[in-house]
C-alpha positions, 0 to 999 in steps of 0.5 A: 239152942239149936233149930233146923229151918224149913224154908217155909219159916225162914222166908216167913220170918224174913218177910215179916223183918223178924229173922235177925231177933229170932236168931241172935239167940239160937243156931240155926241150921239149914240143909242145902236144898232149903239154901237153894230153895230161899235163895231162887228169887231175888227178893228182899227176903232172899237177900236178908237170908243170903247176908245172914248165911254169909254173915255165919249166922245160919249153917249150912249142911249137906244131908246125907241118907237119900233113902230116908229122904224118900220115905219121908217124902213118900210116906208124908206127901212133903217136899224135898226141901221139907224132908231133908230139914225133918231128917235133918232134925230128927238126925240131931234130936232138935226141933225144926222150925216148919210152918207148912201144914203137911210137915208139921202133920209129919212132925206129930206123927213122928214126935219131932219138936217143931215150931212156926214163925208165930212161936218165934214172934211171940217168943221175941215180944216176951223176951222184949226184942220188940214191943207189943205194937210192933208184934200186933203189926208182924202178926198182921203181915204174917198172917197175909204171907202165911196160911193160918187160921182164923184160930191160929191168929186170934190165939196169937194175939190173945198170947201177944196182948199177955192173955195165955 
């Protein structure tokens, strides 16, 4: 299965030391800005990113049609970086994987498949990557560098714990 990566997600799910199990069964695709955007600071989740490019485990593409870039831009108030990952994906007909609340808005509107950092925490404890305990404590630190809701992060941990 192939997902285009947000920035957003992708410095969550490295923050958190999930990145390598989420993507050991998905391709996962980046345009150039979200590359550039991830890779500004030299940080710790910087770094992982980097190696895993390096590594071919992430692609890396150039999105062409500016225009559309603009109007996602203007007409969703999202960043540059967010819209070229939401055409990016629209383009290919795949989902994205967006954790920033006015593209994932966006997302709805336009009926673009998305998923967040929590869908692929919860996805990757069910599939036994790693265990219930390891999650709960992911969780915690995802909820810390990410802006979720109180709802959003007792849903997760009710679906972590096999309740939904």
């Amino acid at each position: 299965m192939e997902i285009v990566f947000d920035s957003s997600t992708l410095i969550l799910l490295a923050k958190v030391e999930i990145l390598r199990p989420v993507i050991e069964d998905i391709k996962a695709i980046i345009p150039e800005i979200v590359k550039a955007e991830c890779l500004a600071k030299d940080t710790f989740d910087s770094r992982l990113i980097s190696s895993i490019i390096e590594e071919d485990k992430i692609r890396v593409l150039k999105v062409g049609r500016q225009e559309n870039i603009t109007r996602l831009c203007k007409d969703f108030k999202i960043h540059i970086g967010e819209a070229e990952a939401l055409s990016l994906a629209l383009g290919r007909k795949i989902p994205l994987a967006v954790d920033d609340l006015p593209t994932i808005k966006a997302c709805k509107i336009l009926n673009q498949r998305f998923t967040t950092a929590i869908h692929f925490l919860i996805d990757i404890t069910k599939s036994k990557k790693i265990n219930e305990d390891t999650a709960i404590a992911k969780l915690e630190k995802l909820s810390f560098y990410g802006r979720y809701s109180k709802r959003i992060i007792d849903d997760a941990v009710k679906r972590l714990q096999g309740g939904v």
